[in-house]
C-alpha positions in Angstrom: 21.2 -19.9 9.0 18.1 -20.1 6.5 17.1 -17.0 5.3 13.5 -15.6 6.4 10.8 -14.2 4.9 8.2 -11.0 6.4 5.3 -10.0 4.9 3.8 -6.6 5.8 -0.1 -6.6 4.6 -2.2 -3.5 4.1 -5.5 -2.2 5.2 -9.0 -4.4 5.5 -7.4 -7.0 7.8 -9.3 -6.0 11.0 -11.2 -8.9 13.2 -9.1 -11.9 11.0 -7.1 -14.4 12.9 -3.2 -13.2 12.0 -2.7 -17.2 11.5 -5.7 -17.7 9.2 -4.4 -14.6 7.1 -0.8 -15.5 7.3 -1.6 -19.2 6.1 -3.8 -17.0 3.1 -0.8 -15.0 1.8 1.4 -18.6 2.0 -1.7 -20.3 0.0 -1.0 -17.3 -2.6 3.1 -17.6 -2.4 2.5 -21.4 -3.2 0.4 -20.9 -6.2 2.8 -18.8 -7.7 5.4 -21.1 -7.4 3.8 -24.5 -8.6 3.3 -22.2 -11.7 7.1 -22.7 -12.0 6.8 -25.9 -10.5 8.7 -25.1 -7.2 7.9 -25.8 -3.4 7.8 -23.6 -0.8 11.4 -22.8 -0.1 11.8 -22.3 3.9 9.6 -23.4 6.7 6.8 -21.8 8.0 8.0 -20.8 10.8 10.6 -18.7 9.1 7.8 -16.7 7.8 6.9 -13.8 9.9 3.3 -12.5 9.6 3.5 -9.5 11.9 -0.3 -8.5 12.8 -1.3 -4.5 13.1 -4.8 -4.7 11.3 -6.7 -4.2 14.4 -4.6 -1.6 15.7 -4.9 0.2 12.0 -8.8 -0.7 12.7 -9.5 0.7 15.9 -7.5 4.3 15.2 -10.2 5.0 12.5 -13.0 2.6 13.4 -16.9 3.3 13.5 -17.4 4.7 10.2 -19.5 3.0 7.8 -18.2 2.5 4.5 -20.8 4.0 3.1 -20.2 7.3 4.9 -16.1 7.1 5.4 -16.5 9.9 2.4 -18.0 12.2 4.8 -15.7 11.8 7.3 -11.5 11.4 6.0 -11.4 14.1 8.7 -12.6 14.5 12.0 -13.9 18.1 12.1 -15.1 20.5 9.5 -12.2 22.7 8.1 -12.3 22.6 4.7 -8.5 23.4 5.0 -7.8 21.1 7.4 -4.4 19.3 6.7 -5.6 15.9 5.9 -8.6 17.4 3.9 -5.9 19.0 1.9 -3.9 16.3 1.7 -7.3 13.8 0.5 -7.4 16.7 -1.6 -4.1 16.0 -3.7 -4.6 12.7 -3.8 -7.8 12.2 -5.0 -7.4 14.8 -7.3 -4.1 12.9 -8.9 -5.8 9.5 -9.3 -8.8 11.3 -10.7 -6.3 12.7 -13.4 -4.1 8.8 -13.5 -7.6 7.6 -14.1 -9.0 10.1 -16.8 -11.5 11.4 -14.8 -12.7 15.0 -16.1 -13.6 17.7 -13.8 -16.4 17.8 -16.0 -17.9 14.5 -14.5 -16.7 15.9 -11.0 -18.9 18.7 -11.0 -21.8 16.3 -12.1 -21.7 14.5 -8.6 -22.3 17.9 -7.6 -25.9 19.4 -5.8 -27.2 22.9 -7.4 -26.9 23.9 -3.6 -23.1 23.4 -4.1 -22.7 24.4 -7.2 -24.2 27.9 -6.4 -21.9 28.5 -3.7 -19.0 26.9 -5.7 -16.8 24.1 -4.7 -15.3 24.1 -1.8 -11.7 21.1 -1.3 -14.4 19.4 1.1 -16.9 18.8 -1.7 -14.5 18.8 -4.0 -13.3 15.5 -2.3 -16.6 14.1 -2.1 -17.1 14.4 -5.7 -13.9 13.2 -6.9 -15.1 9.9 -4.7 -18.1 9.7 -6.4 -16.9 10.2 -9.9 -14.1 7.6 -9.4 -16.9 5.6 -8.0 -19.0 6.0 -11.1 -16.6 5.9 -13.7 -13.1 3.5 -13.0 -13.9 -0.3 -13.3 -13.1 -2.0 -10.0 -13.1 1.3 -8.2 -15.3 1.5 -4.6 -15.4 4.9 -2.7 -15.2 3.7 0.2 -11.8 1.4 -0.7 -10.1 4.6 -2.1 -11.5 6.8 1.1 -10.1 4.3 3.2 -6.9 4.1 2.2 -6.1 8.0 1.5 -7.1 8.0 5.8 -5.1 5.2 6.6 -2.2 6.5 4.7 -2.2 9.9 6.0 -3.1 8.5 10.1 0.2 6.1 9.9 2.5 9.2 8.3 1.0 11.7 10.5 0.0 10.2 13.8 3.0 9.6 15.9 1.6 7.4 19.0 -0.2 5.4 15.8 2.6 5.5 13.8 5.0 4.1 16.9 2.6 1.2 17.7 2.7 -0.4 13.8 6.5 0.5 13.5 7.5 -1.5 16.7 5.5 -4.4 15.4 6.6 -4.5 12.1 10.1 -3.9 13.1 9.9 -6.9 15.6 9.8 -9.1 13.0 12.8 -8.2 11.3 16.0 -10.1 13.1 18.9 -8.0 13.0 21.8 -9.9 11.2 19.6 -12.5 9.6 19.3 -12.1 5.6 15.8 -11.3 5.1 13.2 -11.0 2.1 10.8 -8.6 3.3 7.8 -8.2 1.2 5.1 -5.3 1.5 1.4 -4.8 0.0 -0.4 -1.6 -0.6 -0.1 0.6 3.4 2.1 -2.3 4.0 5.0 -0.9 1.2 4.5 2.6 2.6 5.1 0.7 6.3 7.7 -1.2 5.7 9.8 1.0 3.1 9.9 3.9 5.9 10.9 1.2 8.4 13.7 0.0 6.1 14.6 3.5 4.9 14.9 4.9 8.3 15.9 2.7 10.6 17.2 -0.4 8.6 20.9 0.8 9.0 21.2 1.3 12.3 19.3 -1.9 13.8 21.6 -4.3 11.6 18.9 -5.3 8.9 20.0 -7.1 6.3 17.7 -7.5 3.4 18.7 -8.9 0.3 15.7 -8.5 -1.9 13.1 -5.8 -0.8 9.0 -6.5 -2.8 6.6 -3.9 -3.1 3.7 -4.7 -4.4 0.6 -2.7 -5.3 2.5 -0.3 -3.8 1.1 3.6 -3.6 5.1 5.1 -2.5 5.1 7.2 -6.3 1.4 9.1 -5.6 2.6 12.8 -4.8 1.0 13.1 -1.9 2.4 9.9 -0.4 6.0 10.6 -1.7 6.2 14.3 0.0 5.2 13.0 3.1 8.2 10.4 2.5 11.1 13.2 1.5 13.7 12.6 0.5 12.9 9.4 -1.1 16.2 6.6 -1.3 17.2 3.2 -1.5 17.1 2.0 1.8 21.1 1.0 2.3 20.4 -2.1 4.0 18.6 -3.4 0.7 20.7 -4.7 -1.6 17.7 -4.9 -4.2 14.4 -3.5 -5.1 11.8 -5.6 -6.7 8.5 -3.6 -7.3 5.8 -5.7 -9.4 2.3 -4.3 -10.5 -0.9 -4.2 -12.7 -1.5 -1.3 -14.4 -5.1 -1.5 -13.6 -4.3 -1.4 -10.1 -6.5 1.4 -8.5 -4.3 2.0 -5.7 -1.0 1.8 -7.3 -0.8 4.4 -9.7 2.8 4.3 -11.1 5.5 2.3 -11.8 8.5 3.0 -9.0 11.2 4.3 -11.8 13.2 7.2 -12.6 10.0 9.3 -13.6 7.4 9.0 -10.8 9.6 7.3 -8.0 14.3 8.0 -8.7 16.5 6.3 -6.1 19.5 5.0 -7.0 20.5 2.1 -7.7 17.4 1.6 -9.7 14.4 0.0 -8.3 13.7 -3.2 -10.8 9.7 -2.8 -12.0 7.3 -5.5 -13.4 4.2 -4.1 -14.5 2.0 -6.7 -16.4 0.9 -8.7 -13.8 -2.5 -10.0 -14.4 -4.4 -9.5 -11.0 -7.2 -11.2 -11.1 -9.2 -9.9 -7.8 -11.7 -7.0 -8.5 -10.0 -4.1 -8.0 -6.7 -5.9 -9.7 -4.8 -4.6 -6.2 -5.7 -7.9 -3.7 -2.8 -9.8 -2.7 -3.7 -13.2 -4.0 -3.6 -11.8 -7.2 -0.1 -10.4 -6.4 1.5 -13.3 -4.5 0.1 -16.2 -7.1 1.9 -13.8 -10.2 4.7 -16.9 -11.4 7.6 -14.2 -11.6 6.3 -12.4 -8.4 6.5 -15.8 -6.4 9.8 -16.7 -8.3 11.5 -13.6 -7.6 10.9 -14.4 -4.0 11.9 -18.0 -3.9 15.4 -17.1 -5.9 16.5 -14.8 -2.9 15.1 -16.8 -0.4 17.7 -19.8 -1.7 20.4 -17.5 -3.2 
């Protein structure tokens, strides 16, 4: 039987037509391979797409972007859980990104500033600064995604909905490539890593790309981290300038054994260097897929 492929998206994919988008992330496969003049491998049909943007969407949906800063949390505790957890977060890419607290406190009001900072505000302003200072960097991207991240790891009913759809597309028995971008890494490697074993998956190359699973905040809600056992390898591929994925997944920021395998010079050429077409179109990314897909 031919082998299949899955790919698990990320955030940002509300209101699209899951065709349209699948036949985008295909478009992107099949530029990276005529870069190493190859076809497409398998049909389409043996591509699974499964769709959970609108059900991502509609959990944290009527929020502007601009004012998603203001509202990570629903309430007003400033030690609120998920405010703490923002908290962490922020605070490690403001560090990855050589952010000071210096031009934190600047995207602070004298009002604030007299009263001192509080995480709330804190957050806010690490936003901002990010915002002001990193090249590619929005707000309201990097807001988005700290909400999204912490909604699918702590919101069960949410959390249940995206598993079972995700998981659907996975046939137990069948050798399958699985490949997951940005939320869709964090999705699909707690799929894989928890359940993968006992529902007969069989995956003989795993992909991560732009993948956040090595930010501390994500990783601790992840404990203990492993190579999922029905992965038989681990191919994680970034750009450095990536402003979501922050670390290579090796022995220092990310140690499973065996060893997850880690390209880190793609060139991504969408604006924030983390979009999938600049991921999927990389010629070793696409190759890398095409070998286990006809191994």
């Amino acid at each position: 039987m031919t082998r299949q492929l899955v790919f698990v998206h990320g955030r940002s994919q509300e209101g699209k037509d899951s065709g349209e988008l699948k036949a985008s992330w295909i478009d992107a496969f099949k530029k990276g391979l005529e870069k190493s003049g190859l076809d497409l491998p398998i049909a389409e049909s043996d591509i699974r797409f499964p769709y959970y943007g609108q059900t991502l969407f509609d959990l944290v949906s009527g929020v502007d972007d601009d004012e998603i800063a203001d509202v990570i949390v629903r309430g007003e505790a400033d030690s609120s859980p998920e405010v703490e957890f923002a908290k962490k977060m922020l605070d490690e890419m403001k560090d990855h990104f050589g952010v000071t607290d210096a031009q934190v406190r600047a995207e602070a009001d004298s009002a604030t500033l007299e009263r001192g900072i509080a995480n709330w505000e804190w957050v806010q302003n690490i936003l901002e600064a990010l915002d002001r200072h990193v090249p590619g960097m929005s707000k309201a991207t990097v807001a988005w995604i700290t909400k999204d991240v912490y909604a699918y790891l702590n919101n069960p009913g949410f959390k249940a909905a995206i598993d079972r759809g995700v998981g659907a597309a996975i046939t137990p028995g069948v050798e399958t490539v699985v490949v997951g971008h940005s939320l869709g890494s964090v999705v699909s490697y707690n799929l894989l890593a928890r359940d993968g074993k006992d529902l007969g998956w069989k995956v003989p190359l795993y992909v991560t790309l732009g993948s956040p699973l090595a930010v501390t905040a994500i990783k601790e809600l992840l404990a203990p981290v492993k190579h999922p056992s029905c992965v038989s390898k681990w191919f994680n591929a970034m750009d450095e300038r990536d402003v979501v994925a922050l670390y290579a997944l090796n022995g220092h920021h990310f140690s499973v054994d065996p060893a997850i395998e880690n390209k880190t010079d793609v060139d991504n050429f969408t604006d924030n260097r983390h979009g999938i077409a600049g991921y999927l179109s990389d010629k070793v990314v696409a190759k890398r897929i095409f070998d286990a897909l006809t191994a």
